[in-house]
N, C-alpha and C positions, 0 to 999 in steps of 0.2 A: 641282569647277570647274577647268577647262582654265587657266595661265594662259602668255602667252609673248609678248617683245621682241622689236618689230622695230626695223629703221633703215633708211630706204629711201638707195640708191644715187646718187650722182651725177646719172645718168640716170632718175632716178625722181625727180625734186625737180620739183616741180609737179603731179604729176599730182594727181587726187581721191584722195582717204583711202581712202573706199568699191571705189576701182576697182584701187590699190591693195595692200589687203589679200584681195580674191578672186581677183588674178591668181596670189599663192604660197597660198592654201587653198584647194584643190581641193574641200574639203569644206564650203566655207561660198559658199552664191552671194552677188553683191551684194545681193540683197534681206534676204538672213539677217546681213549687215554692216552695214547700214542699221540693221538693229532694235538689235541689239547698238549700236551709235553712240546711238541713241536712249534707250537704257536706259543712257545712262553705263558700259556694257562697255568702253568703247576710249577709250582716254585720250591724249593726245599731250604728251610734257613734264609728266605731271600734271595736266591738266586737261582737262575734257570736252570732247568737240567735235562737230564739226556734219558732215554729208555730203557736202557741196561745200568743204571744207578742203582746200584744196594744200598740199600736202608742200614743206618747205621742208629747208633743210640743217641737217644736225647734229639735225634729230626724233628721238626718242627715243616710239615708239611703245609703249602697255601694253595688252594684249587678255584679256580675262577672256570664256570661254566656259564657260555653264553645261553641267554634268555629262547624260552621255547617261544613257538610261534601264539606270540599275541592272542590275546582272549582277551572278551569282554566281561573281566570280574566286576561283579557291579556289586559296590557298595552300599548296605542291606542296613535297614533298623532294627537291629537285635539285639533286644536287653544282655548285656556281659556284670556281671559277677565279679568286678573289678575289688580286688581289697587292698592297692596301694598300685598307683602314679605319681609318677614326677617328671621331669624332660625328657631324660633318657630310657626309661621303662613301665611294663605295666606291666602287673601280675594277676594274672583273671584265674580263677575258680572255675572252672569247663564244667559244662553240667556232663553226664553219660549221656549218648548217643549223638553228641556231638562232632561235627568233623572238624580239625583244627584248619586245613589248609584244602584248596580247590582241586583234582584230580577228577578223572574221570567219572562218569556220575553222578559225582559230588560238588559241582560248577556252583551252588548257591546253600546259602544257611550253614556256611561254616566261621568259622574263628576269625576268618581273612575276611570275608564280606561284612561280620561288625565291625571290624576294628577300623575298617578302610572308611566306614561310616564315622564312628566315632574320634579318629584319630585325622581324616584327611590326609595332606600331606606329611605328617611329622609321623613318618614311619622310615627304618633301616630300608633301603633299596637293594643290602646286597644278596638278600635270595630272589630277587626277582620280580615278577610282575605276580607269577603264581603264589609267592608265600612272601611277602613285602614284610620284617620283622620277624619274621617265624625262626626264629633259633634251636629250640628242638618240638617234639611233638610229643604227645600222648594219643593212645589207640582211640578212638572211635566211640568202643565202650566201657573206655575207663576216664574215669571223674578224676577232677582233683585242678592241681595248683600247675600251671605254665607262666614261665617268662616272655612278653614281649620287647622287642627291641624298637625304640623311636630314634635312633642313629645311627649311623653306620659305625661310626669309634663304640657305641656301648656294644653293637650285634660282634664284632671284632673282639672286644675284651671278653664277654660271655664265650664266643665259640673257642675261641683259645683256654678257657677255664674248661670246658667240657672237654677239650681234648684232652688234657691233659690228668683228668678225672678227681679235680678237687670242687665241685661244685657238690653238695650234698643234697639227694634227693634216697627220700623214706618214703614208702606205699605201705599202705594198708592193704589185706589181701587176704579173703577165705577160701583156704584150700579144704582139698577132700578129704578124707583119712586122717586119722591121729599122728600129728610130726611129735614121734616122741622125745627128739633132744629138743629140748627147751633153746640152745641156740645151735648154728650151722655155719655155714660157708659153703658156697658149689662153684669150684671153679672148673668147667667143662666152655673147651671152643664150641660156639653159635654164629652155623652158618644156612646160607639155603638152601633148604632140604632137597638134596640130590632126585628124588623122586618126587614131587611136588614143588616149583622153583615159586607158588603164592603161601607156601609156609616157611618157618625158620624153625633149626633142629640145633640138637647135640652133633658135631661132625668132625671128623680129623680134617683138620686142617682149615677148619673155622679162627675165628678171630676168638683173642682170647674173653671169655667173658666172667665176670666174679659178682654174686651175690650174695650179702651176707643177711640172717634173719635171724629172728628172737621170737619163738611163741606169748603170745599176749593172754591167748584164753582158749581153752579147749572145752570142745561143745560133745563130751562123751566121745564117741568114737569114730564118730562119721565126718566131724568138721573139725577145725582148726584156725584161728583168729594169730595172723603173725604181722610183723612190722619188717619188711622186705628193705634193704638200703643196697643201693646202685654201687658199686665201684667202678664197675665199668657201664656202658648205655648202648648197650645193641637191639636190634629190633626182638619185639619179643622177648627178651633176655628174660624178666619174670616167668611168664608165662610157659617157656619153653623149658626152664630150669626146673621150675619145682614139679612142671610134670615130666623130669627127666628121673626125678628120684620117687615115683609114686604119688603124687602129690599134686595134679593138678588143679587148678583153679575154678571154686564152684563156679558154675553158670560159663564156662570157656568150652564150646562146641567147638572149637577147631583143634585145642590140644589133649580135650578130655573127653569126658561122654557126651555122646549126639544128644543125649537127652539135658532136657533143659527144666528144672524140680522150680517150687518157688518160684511159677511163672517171670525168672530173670530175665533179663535184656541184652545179657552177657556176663563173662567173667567178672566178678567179684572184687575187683582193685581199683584204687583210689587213690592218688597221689598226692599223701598230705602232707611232704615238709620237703621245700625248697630253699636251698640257702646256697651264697656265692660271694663274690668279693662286688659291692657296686663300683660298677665302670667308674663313676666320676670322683666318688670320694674315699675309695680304697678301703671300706670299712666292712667286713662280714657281716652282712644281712640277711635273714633267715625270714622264712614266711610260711603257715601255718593254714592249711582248711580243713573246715571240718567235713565228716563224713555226712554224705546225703541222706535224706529225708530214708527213700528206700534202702541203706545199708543198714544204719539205724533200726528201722524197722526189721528186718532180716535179723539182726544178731540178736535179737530179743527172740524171738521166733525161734531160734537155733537155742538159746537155754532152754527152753520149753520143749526142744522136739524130741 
């Protein structure tokens, strides 16, 4: 059983329930939200509710989606980059070109088949068989710092901190062209791109999203070294944002140039500061990785180019 909190936005207070929660699951239509509302899956505040329910402020939405048809995730020996566990959690350092969780094509050599190794049973059950502990994600080709969950109360208290968007997450990120203000804020709705439904865009009537950044180091005129912080956590929201304002993301072929310089692997981000309240002893904790061997090498290369 999938489970995971939302809390709709400012700009989202009123709408239908139903319309919604299939505006950010791409993978649930409103007819499959409907049933799930129907079947007491989707709770508001704790309590059931009905398909024509408008969204009011401060909802505290709970969605429980039953488990896809069984797969054999088999639990893999894959060195992890663990830089703090304890009962309730574990924070791995993802290398790039890693996949966090199983999906099609991607059934082995991801995040889930080490941890499943590593961890056995002392993992959160409530996303499932497919992503057992997976709380949020990082893309594919971006590095950096993720939370695991080993109980269902921590994966709970985490996903209700991410709804609510006090968990702080800072990326590291070279974009293209010169960001000439030294700091920013972009807050444009990111939703799925009407004309390609495997991208995510700027679009009316997307969910709302907000990025705030600070230039760290400018490489002449062609690159830009910034420090990207999450207010809000929509798919793509980096990636989509800074190439909504000119500015995409070196080595990101899907939002920039098909061309790929600095034989890269992909986009140029790295997610290095993670910090939240720990589930069990209520204290703000913060965690920190460093940037990979090949960014390192890149930003050196970028003073010289």
């Amino acid at each position: 059983m999938e489970f995971f909190t939302a809390a709709p936005e400012e700009d989202e207070i009123g709408k239908r329930i139903d319309v919604y929660i299939s505006s950010f699951r791409d993978d649930l239509s409103r007819s499959q939200v409907q049933k799930l509302i129907e079947n007491g899956k989707i709770t508001i505040n704790g309590k059931e509710t009905k398909n024509n329910y408008k969204l009011r402020k401060n909802d505290i939405i709970e969605i429980e989606i039953p488990d896809p048809e069984p797969l054999d995730i088999v639990p893999e020996d894959i060195p992890l980059d663990i830089c703090y566990e304890d009962k309730d959690i574990i924070i791995i350092n993802k290398p790039q070109g890693m996949v966090v969780h199983p999906a099609p094509g991607h059934y082995s050599g991801t995040i889930v088949n080490a941890i499943m190794y590593h961890c056995g049973d002392d993992l959160s059950g409530i996303n499932g068989c497919m992503r057992p502990g997976i709380v949020h994600r990082i893309d594919k080709d971006t590095s950096g710092i993720i939370v695991i969950a080993k109980s269902d109360s921590a994966h709970k208290s985490l996903a209700e901190q991410l709804a609510c968007h006090s968990i702080t997450r800072k990326y590291y990120a070279i974009v293209t062209g010169n960001l000439k203000e030294d700091t920013g804020t972009i807050d444009k709705p990111v939703g799925r791109n009407p004309k390609d439904r495997k991208k995510m865009a700027v679009v009316e009537g997307g969910r709302r999203a907000v990025t705030h950044y600070k230039v760290l180091e400018r490489f002449g005129s062609k690159y830009t070294l910034i420090e990207a912080q999450l207010e809000t956590g929509r798919t793509h929201q980096i990636r989509v944002h800074l190439a909504s304002i000119g500015h995409p993301l070196l080595g990101d072929t899907v939002y920039g140039s098909e061309k790929q310089p600095f034989k890269l692997q992909g986009q140029v981000l790295h997610a290095k500061v993670l910090g939240f309240i720990h589930p069990s002893t209520g204290e703000y904790v913060e965690f920190e990785s460093p940037l990979p061997e090949y960014y390192e090498k890149l930003i050196l290369k970028l003073r010289n180019f």
